[in-house]
N, C-alpha and C positions, 0 to 999 in steps of 0.2 A: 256523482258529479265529478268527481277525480277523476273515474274512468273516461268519461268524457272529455275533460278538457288532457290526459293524454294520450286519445286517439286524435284528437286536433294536431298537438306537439307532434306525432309521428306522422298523419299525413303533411304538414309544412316542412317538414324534413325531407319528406320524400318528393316532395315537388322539389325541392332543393337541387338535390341530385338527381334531378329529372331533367332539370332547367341545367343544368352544367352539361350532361349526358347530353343533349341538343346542341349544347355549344361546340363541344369534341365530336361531332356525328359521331355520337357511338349508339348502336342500338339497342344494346344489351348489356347488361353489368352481372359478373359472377363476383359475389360477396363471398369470401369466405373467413373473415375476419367474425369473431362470434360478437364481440364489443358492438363492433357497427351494427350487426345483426340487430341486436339488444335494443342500439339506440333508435333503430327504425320501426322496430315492430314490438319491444318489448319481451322478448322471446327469451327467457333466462336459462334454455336446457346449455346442457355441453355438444351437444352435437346437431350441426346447424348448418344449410348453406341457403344463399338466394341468388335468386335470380330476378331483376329488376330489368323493364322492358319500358316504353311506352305506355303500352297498350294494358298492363297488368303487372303486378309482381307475388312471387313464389316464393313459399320457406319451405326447405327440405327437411325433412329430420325422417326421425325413424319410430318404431313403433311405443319404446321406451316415454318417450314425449308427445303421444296422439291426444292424451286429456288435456294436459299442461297447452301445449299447442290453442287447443281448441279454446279453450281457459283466457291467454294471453296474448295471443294475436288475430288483430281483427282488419291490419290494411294490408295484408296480405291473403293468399290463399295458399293453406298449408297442404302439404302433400308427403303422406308417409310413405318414402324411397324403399319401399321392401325391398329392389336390388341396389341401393345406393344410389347415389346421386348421379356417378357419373352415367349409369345407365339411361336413368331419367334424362339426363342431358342429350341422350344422344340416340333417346326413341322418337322427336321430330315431331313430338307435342306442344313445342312451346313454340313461339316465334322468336329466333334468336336475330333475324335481319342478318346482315351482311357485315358488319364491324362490332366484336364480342370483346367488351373490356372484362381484364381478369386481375386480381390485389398480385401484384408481382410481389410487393411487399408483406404478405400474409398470408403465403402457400409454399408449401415446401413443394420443388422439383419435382418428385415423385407425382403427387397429385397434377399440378400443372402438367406432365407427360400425356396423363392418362385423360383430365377435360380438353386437352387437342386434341386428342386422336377422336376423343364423341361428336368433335364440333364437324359438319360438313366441310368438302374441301373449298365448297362457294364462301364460307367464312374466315374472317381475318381477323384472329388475336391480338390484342391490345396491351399489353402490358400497361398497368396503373399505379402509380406510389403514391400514397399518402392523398387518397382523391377525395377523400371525406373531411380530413382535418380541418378544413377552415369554416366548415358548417358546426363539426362538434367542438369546437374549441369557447365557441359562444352559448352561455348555459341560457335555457328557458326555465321558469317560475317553478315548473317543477323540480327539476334535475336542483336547481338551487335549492328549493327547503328537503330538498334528500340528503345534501351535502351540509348543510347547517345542522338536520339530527345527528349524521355520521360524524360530525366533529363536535358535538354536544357530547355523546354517547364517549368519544372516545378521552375529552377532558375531564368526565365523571371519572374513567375507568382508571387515569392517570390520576386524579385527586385520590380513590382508594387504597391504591396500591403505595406512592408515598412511604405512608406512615409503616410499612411491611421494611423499609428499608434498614438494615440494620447490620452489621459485621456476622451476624447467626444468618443469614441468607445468602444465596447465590444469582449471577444474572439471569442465571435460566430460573429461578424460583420465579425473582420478578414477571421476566417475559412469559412465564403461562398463566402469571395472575393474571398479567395483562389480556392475554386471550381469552382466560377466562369471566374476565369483567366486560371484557366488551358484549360476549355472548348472554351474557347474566343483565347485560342494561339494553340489550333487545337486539344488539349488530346482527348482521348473519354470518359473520367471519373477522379476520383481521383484513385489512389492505394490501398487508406484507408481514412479513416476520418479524416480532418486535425488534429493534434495537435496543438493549440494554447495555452497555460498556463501563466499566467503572476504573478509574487507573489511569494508567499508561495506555490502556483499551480503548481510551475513551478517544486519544488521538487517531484512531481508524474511524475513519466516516462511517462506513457500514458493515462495522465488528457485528460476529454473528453472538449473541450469547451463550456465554462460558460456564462452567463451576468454578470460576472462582468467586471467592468471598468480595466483600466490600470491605472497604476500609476504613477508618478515620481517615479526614485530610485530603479524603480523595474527591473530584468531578467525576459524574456521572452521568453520563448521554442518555437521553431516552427519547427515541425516536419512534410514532406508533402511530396506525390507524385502523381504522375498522368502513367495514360495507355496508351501507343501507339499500335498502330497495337496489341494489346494483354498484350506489352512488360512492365513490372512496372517501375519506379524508386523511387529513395526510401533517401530523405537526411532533416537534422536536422541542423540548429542555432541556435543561442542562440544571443539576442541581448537585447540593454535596453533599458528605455526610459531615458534620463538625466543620470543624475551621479549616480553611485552604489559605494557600501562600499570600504573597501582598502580588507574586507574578501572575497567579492565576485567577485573581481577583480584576485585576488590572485587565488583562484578556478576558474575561468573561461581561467587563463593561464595555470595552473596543466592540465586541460580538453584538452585545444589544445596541449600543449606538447603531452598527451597521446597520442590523436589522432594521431600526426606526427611521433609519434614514432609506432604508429600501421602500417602506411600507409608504412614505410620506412624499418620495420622488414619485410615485408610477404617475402615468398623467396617460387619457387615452391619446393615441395618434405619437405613443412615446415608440420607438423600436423597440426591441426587448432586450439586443444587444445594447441600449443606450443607459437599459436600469440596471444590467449587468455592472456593467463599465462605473456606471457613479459607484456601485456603493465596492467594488475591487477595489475601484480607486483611495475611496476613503480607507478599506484597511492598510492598503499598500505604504498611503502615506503618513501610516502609524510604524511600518517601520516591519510588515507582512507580509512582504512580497509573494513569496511561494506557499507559506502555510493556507490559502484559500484556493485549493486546485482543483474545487467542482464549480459545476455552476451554483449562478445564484436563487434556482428555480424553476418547475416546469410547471405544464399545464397540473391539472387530478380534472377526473370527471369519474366514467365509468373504469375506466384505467387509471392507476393512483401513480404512473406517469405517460404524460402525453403532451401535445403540441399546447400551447406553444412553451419552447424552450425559452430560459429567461438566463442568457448562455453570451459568449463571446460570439458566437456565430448564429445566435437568434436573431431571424430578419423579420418577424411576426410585426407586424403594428400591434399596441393593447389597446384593446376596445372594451367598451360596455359590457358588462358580462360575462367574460373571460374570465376564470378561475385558474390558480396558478400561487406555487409557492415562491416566497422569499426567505432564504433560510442561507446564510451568511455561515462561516464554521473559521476557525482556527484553533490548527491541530502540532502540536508539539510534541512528533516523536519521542518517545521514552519518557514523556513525562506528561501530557495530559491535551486533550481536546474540547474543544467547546464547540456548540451548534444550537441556535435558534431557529424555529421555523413554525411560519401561518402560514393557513390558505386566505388569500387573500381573493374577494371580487370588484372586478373592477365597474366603479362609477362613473358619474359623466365630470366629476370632481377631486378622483381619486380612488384609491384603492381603500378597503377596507377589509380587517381579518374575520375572517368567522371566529377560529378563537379568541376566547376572552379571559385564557387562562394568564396568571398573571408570569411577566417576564422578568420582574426582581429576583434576584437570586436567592433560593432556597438553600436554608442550610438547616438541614435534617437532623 
């Protein structure tokens, strides 16, 4: 029944970009982006291209992925490229029409060189950015309960790990329990590389993990997700070990206020530079100007970041179904950083987080 209702999911997706493809006369689309691949056909190898026409659409791979292929894509027709793709592109098999769009944004030079020289000279390259985004940035029923176990999975993995934290450990001890808890509670991976920071560490947003010890007195960032069926998740605590200052106590309430104020502002038909700006504003006018220098948020879907950005220069509307973090931070060099962060989906009344891991501060 599942397989079924996501071969539906992939063919509406594909009229998607069929129906825009029409609007841009464009007659042909070269996909080489593996994400979009993924979210059109389900296709999870690493090596992957398509070609979407009108008339038909193609996934290229090679021989390594002929079962797998066969196994997991069914709105295409798959074709193992024994001389590579560009060959295939340019044996006069396919209908490519007269105007051939290609991801500008998701092909290295190189490649690009060598799919002009296969296209006839009666055809006209298109350069495309970002042509897909505004279809995957809106999740359907499934992609949703993949992103609810991938952040289930990965608030287990952080509840385990906790108790392991202790002055006899290192962040890299942490960060491979972490990996290794996600993998042990069913993930197929991490998302990204754990963040663990503890210290003065912790003021770098995305400190990579260290051997150094933990401390008494110290904040400690933990930033983690893991991959389901494809899907990412994507969240951030901050906890301590023993008692912390009255300053770092004070900023680490500033951080969840933000937070809950981010989580409680999104409203759909909101810009995203608009949810940005409230909740800047509210740290700023605690007296934080500059200690909040990322944004407040992007998308997570298949990629644990993507459109829409939730950014000073995010001009996305948020809509129903859009998933997308809010994760506020204030970071004080040489002495200590804080960062909260859900994924959050958005309703026809508000945002709501997938986690439900608690955001009181932990003191270990």
């Amino acid at each position: 029944m599942e397989s079924e209702q996501i071969t539906v999911c992939q063919k509406k997706s594909l009229e998607l970009v069929l129906r825009k493809m029409v609007i841009r006369a464009l007659d042909g689309c070269i996909i080489t982006d593996l994400s979009v691949i993924r979210w059109l056909t389900g296709f999870s190898g690493s090596s992957a291209r398509m070609l979407v026409t009108p008339e038909k659409s193609w996934l290229f791979t090679d021989f390594r992925y002929q079962e797998q292929a066969a196994h997991e894509v069914t709105v295409a027709e798959t074709v193992i490229a024994a001389e590579g793709f560009e060959a295939e592109l340019g044996s006069g098999r396919y209908p490519l029409g007269e105007t051939v769009a290609l991801q500008s944004d998701k092909v290295t030079w190189h490649e690009a060189t060598r799919l002009i020289e296969q296209l006839h000279a009666r055809q006209r390259v298109v350069p495309v950015d970002s042509f897909f985004d505004e279809f995957r940035m809106v999740k359907n029923g499934i992609e949703l309960t993949r992103m609810r176990r991938a952040a289930a999975i990965s608030e287990q993995a952080l509840e385990r790990v906790l108790p392991m934290i202790s002055p006899s450990v290192t962040e890299l001890d942490i960060a491979a329990e972490i990996t290794y808890q996600h993998k042990k509670l069913g993930a197929e991976r991490d998302s990204f590389e754990p963040i663990v920071a503890g210290g003065a560490r912790s003021a770098m947003p995305h400190a990579r993990p260290s051997t150094a010890h933990f401390k008494p007195g110290e904040l400690i960032v933990i930033d983690t997700g893991c991959v389901v069926e494809g899907y990412a998740s994507d969240q951030t605590r901050t906890v301590t070990l023993g008692n912390i200052s009255d300053e770092a106590r004070k900023v680490y309430r500033l951080v969840q206020e933000a937070q809950e104020l981010g989580i409680s502002s999104a409203r759909c038909g909101m810009v995203s530079k608009e949810l940005d700006a409230v909740v800047r504003q509210y740290i700023s006018d605690h007296g934080y100007t500059g200690e909040f220098g990322h944004a407040l948020g992007h998308g997570v879907g298949l990629d644990v970041h993507e459109e829409p950005r939730i950014s000073a220069k995010g001009e996305h509307p948020l809509q129903e179904n859009m998933l997308f973090t809010i994760e506020p931070g204030i970071y004080l060099p040489g002495k200590f950083g804080v960062r909260i962060e859900d994924t959050v989906v958005m309703g026809p009344h508000g945002a709501t987080p997938l986690q439900q891991f608690t955001k009181e501060l932990i003191e270990l």
